[in-house]
N, C-alpha and C positions, 0 to 999 in steps of 0.2 A: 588472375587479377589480384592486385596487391589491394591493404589495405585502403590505404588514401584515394584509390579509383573508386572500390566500392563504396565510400562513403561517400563520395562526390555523383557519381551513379544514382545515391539514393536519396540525397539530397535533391537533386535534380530533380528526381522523381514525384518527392513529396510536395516541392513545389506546385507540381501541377496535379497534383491527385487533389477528389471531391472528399467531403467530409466523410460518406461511408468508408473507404479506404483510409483516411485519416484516423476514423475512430477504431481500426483493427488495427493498424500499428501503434495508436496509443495504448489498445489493451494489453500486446506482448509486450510491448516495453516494461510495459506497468507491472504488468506480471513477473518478467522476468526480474526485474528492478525488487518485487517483495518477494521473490525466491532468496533470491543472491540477502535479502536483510534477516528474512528467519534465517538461511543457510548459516548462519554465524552465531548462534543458539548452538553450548554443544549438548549435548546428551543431560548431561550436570547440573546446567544453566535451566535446560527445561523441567526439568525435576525437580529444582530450587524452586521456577515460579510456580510450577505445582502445588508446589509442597505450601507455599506463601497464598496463595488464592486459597485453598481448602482453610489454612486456619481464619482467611480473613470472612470465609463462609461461617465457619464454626462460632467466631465471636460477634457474630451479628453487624458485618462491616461489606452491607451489599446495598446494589440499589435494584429498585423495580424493574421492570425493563422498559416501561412507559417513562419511567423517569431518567433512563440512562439515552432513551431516544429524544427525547426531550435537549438532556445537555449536548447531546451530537449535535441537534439542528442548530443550537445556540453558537457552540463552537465552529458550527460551519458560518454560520451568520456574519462573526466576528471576524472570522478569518476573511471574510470576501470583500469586507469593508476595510482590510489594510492593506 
């Protein structure tokens, strides 16, 4: 089966699928989706932000974690009202 079937097959598919089915193809996607964005980090890149995160510990440039869950919810807040 060629491309253009299968994705016509699956589309089809998802049409008529319930939400549980829905939310297990949106997790691989999802997934696969922030594999393939770290996958592009090379070796160097993760070392650099290593190396950048430790001094930014070092110089006293952190947040709480109460406080970094805090600005999460804010920016999820923000983001759902645009």
């Amino acid at each position: 089966m060629n491309a253009v079937k299968i994705k016509k097959e699956i589309h089809d598919f998802i049409d008529q699928a319930d939400s549980r089915f829905l939310q297990l193809v949106y997790s691989m996607v999802k997934s696969e989706r922030d594999q393939e964005l770290f996958s592009r980090y090379t070796d160097e890149d993760m070392k650099l932000r290593a190396s950048a995160s430790l001094a930014d510990v070092k110089a006293g440039r952190t947040s709480k974690l109460e406080d970094f869950k805090q600005e999460i919810d804010h920016w999820k807040k923000q983001r759902s009202t645009q």
